[in-house]
N, CA, C and O atoms as a printed pandas DataFrame, in Angstrom:
     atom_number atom_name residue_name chain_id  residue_number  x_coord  y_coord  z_coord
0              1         N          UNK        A               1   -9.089   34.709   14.540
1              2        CA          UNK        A               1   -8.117   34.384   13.534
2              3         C          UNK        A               1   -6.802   33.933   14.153
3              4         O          UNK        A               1   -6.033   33.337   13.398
4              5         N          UNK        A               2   -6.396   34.146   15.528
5              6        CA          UNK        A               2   -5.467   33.795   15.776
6              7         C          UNK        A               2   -5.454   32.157   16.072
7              8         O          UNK        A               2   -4.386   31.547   16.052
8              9         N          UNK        A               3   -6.138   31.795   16.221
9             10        CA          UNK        A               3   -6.303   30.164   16.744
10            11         C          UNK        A               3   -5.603   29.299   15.383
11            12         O          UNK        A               3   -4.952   28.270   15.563
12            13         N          UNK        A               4   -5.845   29.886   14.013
13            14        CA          UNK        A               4   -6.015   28.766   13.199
14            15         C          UNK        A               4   -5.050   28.829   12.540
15            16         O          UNK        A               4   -4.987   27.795   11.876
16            17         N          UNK        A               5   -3.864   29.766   12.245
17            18        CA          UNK        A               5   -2.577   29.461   11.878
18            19         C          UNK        A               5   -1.914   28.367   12.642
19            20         O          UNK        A               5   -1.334   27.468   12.034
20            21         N          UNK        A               6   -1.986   28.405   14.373
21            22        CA          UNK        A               6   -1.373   27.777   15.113
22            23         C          UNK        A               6   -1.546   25.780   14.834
23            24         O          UNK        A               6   -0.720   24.879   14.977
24            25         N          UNK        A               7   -3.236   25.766   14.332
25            26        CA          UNK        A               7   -4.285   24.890   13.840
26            27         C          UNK        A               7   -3.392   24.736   12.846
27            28         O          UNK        A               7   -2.726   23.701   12.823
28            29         N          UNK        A               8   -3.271   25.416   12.164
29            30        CA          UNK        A               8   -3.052   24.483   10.897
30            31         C          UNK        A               8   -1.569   24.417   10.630
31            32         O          UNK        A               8   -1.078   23.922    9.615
32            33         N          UNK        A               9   -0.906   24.952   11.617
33            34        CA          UNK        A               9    0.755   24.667   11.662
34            35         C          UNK        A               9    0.739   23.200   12.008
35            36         O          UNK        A               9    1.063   22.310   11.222
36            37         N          UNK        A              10    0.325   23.017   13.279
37            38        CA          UNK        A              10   -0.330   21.902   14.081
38            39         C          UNK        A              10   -0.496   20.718   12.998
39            40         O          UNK        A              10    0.425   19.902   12.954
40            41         N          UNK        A              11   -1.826   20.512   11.928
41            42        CA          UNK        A              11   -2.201   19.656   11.213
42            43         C          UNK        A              11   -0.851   19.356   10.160
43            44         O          UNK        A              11   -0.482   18.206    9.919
44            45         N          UNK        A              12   -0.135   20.659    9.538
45            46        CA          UNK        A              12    0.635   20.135    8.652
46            47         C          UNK        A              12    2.229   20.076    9.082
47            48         O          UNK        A              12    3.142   20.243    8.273
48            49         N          UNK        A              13    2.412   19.812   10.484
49            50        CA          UNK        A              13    3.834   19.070   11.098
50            51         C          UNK        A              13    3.209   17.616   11.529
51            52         O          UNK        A              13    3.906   16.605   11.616
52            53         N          UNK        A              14    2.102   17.642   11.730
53            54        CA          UNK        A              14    1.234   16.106   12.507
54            55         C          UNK        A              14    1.344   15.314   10.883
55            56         O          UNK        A              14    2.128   14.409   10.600
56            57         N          UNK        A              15    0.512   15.831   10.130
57            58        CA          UNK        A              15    0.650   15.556    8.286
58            59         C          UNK        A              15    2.410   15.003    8.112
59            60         O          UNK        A              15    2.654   13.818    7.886
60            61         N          UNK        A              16    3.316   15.852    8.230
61            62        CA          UNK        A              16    4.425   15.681    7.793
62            63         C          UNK        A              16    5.280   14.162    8.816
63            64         O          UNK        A              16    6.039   13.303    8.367
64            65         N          UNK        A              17    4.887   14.297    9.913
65            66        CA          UNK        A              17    5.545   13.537   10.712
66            67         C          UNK        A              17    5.039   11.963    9.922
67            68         O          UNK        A              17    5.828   11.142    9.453
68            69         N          UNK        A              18    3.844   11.867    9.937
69            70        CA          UNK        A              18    2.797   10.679   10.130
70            71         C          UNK        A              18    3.476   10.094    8.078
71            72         O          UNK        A              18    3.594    9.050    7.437
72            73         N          UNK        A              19    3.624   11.017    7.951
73            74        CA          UNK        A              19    3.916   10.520    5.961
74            75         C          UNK        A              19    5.530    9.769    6.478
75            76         O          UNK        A              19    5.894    8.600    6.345
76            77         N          UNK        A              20    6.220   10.877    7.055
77            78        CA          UNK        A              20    7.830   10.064    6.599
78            79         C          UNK        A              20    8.232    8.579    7.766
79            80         O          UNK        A              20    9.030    7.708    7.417
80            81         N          UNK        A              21    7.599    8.557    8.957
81            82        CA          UNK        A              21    7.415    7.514    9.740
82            83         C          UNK        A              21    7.688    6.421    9.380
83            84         O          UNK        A              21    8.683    5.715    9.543
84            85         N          UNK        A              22    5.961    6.172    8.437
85            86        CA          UNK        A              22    6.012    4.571    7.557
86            87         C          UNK        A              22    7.081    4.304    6.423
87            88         O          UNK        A              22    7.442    3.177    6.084
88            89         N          UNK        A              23    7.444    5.246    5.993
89            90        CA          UNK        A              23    8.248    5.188    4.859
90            91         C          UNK        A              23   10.064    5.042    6.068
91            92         O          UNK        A              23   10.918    4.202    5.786
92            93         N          UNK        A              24   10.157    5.598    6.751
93            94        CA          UNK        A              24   11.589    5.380    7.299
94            95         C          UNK        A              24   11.237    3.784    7.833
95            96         O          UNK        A              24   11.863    2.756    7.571
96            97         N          UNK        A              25   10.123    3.936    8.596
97            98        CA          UNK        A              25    9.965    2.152    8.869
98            99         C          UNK        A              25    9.931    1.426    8.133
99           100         O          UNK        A              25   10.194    0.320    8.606
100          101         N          UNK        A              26    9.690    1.411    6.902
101          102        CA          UNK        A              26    9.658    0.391    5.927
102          103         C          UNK        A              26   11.271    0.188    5.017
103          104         O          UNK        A              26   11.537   -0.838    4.391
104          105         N          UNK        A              27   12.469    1.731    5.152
105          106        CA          UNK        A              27   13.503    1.400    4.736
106          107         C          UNK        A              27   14.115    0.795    5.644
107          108         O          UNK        A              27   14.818   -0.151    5.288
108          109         N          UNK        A              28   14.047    1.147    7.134
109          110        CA          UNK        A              28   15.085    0.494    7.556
110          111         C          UNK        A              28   14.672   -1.375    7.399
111          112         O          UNK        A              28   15.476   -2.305    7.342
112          113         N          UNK        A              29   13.243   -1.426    7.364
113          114        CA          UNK        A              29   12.981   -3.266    6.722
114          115         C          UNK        A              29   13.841   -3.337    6.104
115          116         O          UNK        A              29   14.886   -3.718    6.631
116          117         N          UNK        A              30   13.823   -3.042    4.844
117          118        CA          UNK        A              30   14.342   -3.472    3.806
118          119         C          UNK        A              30   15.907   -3.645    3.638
119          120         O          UNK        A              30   16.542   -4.519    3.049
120          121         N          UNK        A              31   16.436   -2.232    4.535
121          122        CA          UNK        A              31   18.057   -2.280    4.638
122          123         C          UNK        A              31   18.147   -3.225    5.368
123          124         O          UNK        A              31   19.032   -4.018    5.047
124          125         N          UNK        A              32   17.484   -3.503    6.382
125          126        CA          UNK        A              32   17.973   -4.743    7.729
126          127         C          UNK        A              32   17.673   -6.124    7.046
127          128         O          UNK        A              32   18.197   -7.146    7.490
128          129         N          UNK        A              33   16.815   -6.152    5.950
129          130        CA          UNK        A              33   16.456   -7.608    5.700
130          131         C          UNK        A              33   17.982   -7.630    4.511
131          132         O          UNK        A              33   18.396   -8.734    4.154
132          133         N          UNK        A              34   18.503   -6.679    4.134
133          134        CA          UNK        A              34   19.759   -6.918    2.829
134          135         C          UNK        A              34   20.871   -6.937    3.836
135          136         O          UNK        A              34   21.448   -8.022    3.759
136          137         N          UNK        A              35   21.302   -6.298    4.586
137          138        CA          UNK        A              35   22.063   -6.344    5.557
138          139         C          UNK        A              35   22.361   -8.075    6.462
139          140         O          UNK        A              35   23.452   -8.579    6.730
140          141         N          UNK        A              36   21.249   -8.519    6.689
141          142        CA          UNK        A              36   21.252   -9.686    6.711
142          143         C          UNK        A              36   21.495  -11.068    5.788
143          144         O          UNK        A              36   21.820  -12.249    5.907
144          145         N          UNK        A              37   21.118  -10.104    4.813
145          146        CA          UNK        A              37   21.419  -11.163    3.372
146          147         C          UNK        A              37   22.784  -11.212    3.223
147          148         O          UNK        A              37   23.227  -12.262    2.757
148          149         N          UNK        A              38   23.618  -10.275    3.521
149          150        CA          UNK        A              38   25.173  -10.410    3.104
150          151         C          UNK        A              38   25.810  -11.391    4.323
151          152         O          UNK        A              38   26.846  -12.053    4.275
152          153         N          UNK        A              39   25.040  -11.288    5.209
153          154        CA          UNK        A              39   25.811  -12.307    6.232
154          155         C          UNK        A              39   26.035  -13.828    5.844
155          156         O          UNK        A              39   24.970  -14.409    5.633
156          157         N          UNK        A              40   26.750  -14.318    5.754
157          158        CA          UNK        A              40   27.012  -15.941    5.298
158          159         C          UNK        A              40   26.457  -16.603    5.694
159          160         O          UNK        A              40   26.521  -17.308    4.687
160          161         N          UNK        A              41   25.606  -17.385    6.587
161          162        CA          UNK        A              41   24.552  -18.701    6.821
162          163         C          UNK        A              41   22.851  -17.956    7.502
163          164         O          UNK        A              41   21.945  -18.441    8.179
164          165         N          UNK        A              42   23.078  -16.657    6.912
165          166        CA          UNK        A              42   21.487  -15.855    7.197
166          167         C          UNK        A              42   21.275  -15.224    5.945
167          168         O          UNK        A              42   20.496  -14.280    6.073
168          169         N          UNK        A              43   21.898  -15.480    4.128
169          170        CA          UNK        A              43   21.321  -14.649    3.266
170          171         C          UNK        A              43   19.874  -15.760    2.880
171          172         O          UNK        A              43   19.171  -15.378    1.945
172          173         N          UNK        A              44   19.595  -16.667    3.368
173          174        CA          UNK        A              44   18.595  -17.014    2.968
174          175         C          UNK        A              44   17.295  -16.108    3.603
175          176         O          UNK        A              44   16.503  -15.368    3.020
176          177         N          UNK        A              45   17.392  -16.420    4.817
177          178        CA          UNK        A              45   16.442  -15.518    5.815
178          179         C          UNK        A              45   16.604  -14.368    5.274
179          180         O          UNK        A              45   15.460  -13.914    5.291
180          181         N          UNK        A              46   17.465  -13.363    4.664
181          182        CA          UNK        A              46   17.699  -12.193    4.774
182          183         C          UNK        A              46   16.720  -11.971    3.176
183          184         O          UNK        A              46   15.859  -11.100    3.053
184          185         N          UNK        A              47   17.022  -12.756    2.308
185          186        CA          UNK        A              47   16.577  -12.804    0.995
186          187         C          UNK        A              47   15.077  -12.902    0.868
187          188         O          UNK        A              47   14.291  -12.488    0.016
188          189         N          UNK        A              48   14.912  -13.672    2.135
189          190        CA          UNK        A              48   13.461  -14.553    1.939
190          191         C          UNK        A              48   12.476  -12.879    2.639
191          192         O          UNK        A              48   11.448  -12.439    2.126
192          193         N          UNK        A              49   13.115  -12.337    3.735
193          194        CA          UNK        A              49   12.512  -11.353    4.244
194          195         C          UNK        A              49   12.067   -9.460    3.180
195          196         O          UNK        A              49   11.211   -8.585    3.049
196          197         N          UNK        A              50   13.539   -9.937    2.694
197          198        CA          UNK        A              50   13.283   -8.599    1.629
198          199         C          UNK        A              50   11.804   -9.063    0.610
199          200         O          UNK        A              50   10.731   -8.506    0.380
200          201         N          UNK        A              51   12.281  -10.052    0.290
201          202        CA          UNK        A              51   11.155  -10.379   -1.077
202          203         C          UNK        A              51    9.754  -10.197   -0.355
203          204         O          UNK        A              51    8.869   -9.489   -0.836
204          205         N          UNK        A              52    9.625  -10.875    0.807
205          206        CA          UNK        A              52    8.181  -10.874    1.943
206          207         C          UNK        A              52    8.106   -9.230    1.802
207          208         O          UNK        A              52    7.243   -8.900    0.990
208          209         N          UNK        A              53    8.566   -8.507    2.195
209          210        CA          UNK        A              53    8.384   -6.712    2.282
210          211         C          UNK        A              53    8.176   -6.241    0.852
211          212         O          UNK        A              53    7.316   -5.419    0.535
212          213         N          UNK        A              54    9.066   -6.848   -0.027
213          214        CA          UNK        A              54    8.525   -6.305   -1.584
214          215         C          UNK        A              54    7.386   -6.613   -1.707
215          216         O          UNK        A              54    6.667   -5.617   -1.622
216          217         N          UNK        A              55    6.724   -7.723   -1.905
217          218        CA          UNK        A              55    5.805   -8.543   -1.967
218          219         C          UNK        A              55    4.806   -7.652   -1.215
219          220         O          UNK        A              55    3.828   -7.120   -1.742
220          221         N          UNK        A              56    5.156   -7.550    0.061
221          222        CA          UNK        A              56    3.464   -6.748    0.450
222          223         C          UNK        A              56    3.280   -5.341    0.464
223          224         O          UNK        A              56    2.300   -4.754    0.922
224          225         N          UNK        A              57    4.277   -4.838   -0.065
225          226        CA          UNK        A              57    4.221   -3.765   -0.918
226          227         C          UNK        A              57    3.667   -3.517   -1.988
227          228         O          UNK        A              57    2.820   -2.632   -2.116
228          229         N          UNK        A              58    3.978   -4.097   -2.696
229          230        CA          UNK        A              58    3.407   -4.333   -3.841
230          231         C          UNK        A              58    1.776   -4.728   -3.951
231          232         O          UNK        A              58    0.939   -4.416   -4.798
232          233         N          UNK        A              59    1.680   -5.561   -2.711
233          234        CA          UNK        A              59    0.286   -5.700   -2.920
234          235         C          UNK        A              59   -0.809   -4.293   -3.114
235          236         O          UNK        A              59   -1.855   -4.195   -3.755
236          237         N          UNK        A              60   -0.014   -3.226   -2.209
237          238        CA          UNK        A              60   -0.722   -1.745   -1.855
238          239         C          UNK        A              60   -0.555   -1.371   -2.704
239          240         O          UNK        A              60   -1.483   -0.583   -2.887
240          241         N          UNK        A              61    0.352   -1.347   -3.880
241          242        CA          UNK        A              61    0.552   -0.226   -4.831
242          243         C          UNK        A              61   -0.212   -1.162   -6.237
243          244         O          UNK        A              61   -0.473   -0.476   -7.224
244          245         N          UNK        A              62   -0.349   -1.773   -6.265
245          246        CA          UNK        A              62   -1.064   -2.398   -7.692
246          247         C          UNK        A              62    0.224   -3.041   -8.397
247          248         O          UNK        A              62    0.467   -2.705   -9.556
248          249         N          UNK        A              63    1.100   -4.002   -7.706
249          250        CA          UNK        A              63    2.437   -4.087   -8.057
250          251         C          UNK        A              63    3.305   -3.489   -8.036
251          252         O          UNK        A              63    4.412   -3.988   -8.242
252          253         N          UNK        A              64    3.178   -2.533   -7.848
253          254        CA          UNK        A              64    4.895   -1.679   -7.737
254          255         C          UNK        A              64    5.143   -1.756   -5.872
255          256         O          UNK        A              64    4.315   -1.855   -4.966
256          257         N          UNK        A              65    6.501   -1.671   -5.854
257          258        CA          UNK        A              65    6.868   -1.556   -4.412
258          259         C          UNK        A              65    6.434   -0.344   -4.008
259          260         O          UNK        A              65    5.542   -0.247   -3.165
260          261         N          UNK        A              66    7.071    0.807   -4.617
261          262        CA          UNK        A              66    7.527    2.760   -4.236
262          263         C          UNK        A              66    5.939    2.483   -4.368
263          264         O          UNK        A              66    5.637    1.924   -3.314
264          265         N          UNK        A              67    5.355    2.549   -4.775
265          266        CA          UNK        A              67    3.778    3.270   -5.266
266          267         C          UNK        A              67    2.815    2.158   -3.741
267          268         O          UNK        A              67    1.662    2.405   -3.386
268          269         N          UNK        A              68    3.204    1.657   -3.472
269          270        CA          UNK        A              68    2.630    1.057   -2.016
270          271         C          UNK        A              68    2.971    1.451   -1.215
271          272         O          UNK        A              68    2.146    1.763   -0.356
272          273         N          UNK        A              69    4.560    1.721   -0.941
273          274        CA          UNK        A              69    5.056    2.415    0.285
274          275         C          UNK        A              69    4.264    4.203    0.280
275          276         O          UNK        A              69    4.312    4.667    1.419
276          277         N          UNK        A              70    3.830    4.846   -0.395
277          278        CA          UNK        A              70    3.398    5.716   -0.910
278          279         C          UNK        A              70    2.228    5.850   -0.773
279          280         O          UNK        A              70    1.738    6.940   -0.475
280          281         N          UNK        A              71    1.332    4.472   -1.013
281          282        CA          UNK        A              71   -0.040    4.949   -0.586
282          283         C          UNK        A              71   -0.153    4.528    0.922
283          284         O          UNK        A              71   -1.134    4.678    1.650
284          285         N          UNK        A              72    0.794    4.092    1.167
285          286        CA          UNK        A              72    0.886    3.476    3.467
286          287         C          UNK        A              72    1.433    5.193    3.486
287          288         O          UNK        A              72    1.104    5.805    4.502
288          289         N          UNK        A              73    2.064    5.812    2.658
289          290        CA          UNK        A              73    2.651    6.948    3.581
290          291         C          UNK        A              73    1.254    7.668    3.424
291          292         O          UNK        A              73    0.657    7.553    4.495
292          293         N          UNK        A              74    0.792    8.098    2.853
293          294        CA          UNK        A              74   -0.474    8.887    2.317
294          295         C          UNK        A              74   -1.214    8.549    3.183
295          296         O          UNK        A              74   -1.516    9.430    3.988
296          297         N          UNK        A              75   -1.633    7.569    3.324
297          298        CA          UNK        A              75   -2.636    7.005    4.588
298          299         C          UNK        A              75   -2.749    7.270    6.056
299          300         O          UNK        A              75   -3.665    7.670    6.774
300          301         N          UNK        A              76   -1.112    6.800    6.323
301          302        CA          UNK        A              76   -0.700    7.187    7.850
302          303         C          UNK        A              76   -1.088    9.023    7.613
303          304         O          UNK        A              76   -1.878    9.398    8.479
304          305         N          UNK        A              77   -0.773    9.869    6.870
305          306        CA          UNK        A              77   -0.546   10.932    7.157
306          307         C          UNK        A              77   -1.651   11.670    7.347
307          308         O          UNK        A              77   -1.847   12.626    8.098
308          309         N          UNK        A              78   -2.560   10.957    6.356
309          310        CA          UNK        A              78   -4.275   11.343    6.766
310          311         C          UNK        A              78   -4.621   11.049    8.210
311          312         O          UNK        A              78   -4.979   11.850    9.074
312          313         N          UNK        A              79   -4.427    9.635    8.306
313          314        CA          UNK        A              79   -4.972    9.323    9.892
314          315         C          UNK        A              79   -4.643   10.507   10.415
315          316         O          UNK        A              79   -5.393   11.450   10.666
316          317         N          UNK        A              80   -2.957   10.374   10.637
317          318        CA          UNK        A              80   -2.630   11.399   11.610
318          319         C          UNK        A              80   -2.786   13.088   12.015
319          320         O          UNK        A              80   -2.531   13.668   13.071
320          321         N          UNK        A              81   -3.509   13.789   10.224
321          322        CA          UNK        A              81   -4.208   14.695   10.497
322          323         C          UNK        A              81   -5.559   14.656   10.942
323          324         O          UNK        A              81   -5.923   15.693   11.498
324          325         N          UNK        A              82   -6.348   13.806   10.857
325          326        CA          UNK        A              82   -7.352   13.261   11.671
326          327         C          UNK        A              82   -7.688   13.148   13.247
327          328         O          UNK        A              82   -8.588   13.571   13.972
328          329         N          UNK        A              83   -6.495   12.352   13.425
329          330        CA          UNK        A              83   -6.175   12.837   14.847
330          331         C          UNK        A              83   -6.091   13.910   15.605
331          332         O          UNK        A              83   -6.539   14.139   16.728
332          333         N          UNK        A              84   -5.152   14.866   14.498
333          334        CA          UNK        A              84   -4.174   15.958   15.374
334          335         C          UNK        A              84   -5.613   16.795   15.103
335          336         O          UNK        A              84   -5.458   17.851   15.718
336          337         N          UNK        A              85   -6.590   16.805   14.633
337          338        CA          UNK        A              85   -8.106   17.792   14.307
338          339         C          UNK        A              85   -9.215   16.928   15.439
339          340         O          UNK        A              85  -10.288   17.472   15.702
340          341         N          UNK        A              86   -8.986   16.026   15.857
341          342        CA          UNK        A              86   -9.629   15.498   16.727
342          343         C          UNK        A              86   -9.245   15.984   18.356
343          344         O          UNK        A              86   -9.931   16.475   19.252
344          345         N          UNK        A              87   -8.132   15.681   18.282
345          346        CA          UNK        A              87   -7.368   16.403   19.741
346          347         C          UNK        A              87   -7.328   17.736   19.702
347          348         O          UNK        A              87   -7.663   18.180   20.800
348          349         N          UNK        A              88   -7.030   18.710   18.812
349          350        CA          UNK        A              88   -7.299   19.972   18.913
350          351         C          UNK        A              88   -9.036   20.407   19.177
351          352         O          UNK        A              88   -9.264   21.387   19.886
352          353         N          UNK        A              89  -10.027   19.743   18.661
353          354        CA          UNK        A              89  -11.321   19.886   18.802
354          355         C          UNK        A              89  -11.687   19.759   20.282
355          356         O          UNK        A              89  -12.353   20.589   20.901
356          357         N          UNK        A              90  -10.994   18.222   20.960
357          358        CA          UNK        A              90  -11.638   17.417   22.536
358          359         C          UNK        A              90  -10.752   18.356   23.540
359          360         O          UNK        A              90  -10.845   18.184   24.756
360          361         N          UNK        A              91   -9.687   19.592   22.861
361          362        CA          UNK        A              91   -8.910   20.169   24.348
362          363         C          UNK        A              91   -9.518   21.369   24.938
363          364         O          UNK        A              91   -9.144   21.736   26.052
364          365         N          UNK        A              92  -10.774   22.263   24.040
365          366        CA          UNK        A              92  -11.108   23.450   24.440
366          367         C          UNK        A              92  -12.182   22.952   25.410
367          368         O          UNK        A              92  -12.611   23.733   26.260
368          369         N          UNK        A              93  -12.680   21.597   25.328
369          370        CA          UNK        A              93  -13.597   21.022   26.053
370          371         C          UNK        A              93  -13.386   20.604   27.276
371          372         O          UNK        A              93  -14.175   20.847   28.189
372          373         N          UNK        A              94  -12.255   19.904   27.430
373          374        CA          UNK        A              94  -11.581   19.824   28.536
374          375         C          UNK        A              94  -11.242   20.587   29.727
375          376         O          UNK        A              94  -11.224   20.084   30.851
376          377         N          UNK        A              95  -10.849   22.363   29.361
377          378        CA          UNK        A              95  -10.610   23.476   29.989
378          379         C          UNK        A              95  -12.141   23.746   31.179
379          380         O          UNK        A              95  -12.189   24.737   31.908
């Protein structure tokens, strides 16, 4: 019994990391593509880049932006408990 608290502390900080990741990567897109938009001879680029990130956002969520960024966070966070249960499995083997 002692192994699997540590286990499953393990899976749900690996879980937590892997969810807020894509989602901080995808705001700072979005701030850097508006940030650019206010600049005077780059709001085109800056405009054209936000809408590109809405846009394929949206594709993931069934049109909505939040509800895509949401199912990329959901996703990454699975992988990454996947992982972190894969590497905990291949290290007692290793020893």
């Amino acid at each position: 019994m002692g192994i699997f608290p540590d286990f499953l502390r393990s899976v749900l900080l690996t879980m937590t990391l892997s969810f807020f990741t894509p989602i901080l990567v995808i705001s700072l897109g979005l701030t850097s593509s508006v940030i650019i938009g206010c600049l005077p001879y780059l709001e085109t680029i800056g405009q054209f880049s936000s809408r590109q990130i809405l846009q394929f956002l949206a594709t993931f969520g069934s049109g909505h932006p939040l509800q895509g960024s949401m199912i990329i966070a959901i996703t990454c966070s699975l992988v990454g408990a996947l992982f972190d249960t894969y590497a905990s499995y291949q290290s007692p083997r290793s020893q």
